[in-house]
C-alpha positions, 0 to 999 in steps of 0.5 A: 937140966935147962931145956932146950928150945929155940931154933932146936924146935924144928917139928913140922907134921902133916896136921900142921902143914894144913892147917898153917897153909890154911890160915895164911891163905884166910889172912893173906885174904884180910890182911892189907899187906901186900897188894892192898889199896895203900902201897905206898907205906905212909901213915899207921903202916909205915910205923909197923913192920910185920916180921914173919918167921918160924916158931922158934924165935926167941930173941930177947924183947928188950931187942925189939924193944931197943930196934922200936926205940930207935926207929919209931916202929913197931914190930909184930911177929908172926909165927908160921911153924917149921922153916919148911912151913914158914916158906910154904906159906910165903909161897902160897900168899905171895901175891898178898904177903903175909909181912914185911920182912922174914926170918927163919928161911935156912938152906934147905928151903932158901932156893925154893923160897927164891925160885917163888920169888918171895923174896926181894933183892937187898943187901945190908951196908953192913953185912959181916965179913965171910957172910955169904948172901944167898941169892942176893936176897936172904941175909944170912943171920945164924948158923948152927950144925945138926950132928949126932950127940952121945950121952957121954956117962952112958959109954963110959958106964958101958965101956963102949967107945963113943962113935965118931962117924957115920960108917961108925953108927952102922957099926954092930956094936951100936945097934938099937942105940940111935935116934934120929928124926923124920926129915919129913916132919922134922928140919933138923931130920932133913939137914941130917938125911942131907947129911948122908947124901953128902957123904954117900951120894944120892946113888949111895945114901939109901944103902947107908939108911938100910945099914942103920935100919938093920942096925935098929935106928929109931925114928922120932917124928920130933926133935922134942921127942927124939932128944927127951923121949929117947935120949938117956943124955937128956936126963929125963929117962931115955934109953938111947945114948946117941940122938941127933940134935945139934952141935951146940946141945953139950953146952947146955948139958953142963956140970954145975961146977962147969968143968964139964959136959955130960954129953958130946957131939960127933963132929964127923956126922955134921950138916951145917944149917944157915938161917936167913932174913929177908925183905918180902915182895911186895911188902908195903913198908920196904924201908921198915923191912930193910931197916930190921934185916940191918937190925938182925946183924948189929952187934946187940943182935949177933952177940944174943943170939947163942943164948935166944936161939942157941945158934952160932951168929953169922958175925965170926967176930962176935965172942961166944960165951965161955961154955960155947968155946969149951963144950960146942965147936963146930964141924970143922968139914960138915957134910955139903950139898949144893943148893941147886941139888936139895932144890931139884931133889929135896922131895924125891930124896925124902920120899926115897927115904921114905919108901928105905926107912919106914916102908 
């Protein structure tokens, strides 16, 4: 089976977050970018761009190689962890930013990113129709659903029916069959805690979690491990035939003959993700940085971006591969919480989460 990576890597640990931060501060304080002697963007700077995003970036090389090609510039990628790490460093070193440009910022940090003030105001020309600019600053580039998946052979082997809700997951009859991850150290955990309060509410989701705690969920601090550690439909010895992951997951779980997939997505339990790219404050190459956001929305870039990053493209008009329209629809009514709200309450919500869960 073809493991999964891209933007499903979504691991931050406390080790990490330190160590990250750390670094961005020591090369915020070398590096000429931002706030040095040269901020006009001429000469040897002007030709580089300086793209800072998340581990999981994977698009194609001869990507960049045809944006260099066709521009002059050189990109360089600058890896910074988990989306929640990636806007902890843009934050801490925004006076001496880290790039020019980034990627990778999604909808449960964008507000924090914005309120910082990390990011500049840009609009591209060419901004897909039903793309919504967040803020005015962060394009939105992918968008992908965290939602339970089953392991399809395993319920049908059993005789169990395949959950489709979250009341459903609570239920007695699907005790000690679910994985989720920490939304502590995790974003796809985070996306799913946001999940259940927007089904619950935040006066109700910590009794639906004490549910699914009486019911035996088990918490994984990764996707990695929740998926192929315990997960049985993953084909690597789990023993839990429901994990959170993403809607998009059954399209890589298919048949060699294609007809189908081994494992399913429960579409009710569903938080929409959106990934965002920006132009960074106070960036010495505004043009380049500009010029690579369009760069992210042209039809190339949207069209590669369910086999590089297994996420949906923000351009509906893209075709999908043929197993995406088969195996990997979205939620029709994922669950919603508004931007204002995860950025007033995203920390309290986790640390009651915490204190509900583990204790």
């Amino acid at each position: 089976m073809l493991r999964l990576s891209g933007a499903h890597r979504g691991t931050i640990t406390t080790g990490t977050i330190a160590g990250t931060l750390s670094a961005a501060l020591l090369l915020a304080g070398c590096s000429g970018t931002g706030s040095g002697d040269d901020a006009s963007g001429s000469g040897d700077d002007a030709a580089t761009v300086t793209l800072v995003t998340h581990d999981s970036w994977a698009l194609d090389d001869k990507l960049i190689d045809q944006f260099e090609q066709e521009t002059g510039t050189t990109v360089e990628v600058s890896a910074a962890g988990d989306a929640g790490t990636l806007v902890n460093q843009l934050v801490l070193t925004k006076d001496a930013p880290l790039g020019d440009a980034v990627f990778g910022i999604d909808n449960t940090f964008a507000s924090r990113a914005l309120d910082a003030g990390v990011v500049e105001e840009y609009t591209p020309a060419d901004l897909p129709d039903g793309a919504e600019q967040f803020g005015g600053a962060l394009t939105p580039v992918d968008q992908g659903d965290v939602c339970v998946n089953a392991d399809e052979a395993w319920f049908e082997k059993s005789g169990l029916e395949v959950p489709k809700t979250l009341e459903d997951l609570a239920d007695p009859q699907y005790e000690d069959l679910l994985v989720v991850t920490n939304p502590a150290t995790s974003s796809p955990g985070l996306a799913f805690l946001l999940a259940t309060v927007g089904a619950f509410g935040e006066d109700g989701f910590e009794d639906y979690w004490t549910s699914l705690v009486d019911n035996g969920v088990k918490v994984a601090d990764s996707w990695e491990d929740a998926y192929y550690v315990d997960f049985s439909g993953a084909g690597e010895g789990g023993e839990r035939p429901l994990a959170l992951s993403y809607a998009t997951s059954p399209a890589f779980t298919v048949s060699e003959d294609g007809a189908e997939s081994t494992t399913s997505a429960l579409l009710d339990t569903c938080f929409r993700q959106v990934e965002y790219a920006g132009v960074l404050a106070g960036t010495d190459n505004q043009e380049g940085a500009r010029a690579l956001v369009d760069f992210l929305l042209t039809h190339d870039v949207q069209a590669a971006l369910p086999e590089s990053m297994y996420m949906y493209p923000a351009d509906s008009a893209v075709e999908l591969p043929g197993d995406w329209q088969k195996f990997a629809p979205q939620a029709e009514a994922p669950f919603e919480v508004d931007p204002a709200q995860v950025s007033e309450h995203r920390d309290e919500w986790i640390e009651r989460w915490t204190e509900t869960v583990v204790g």
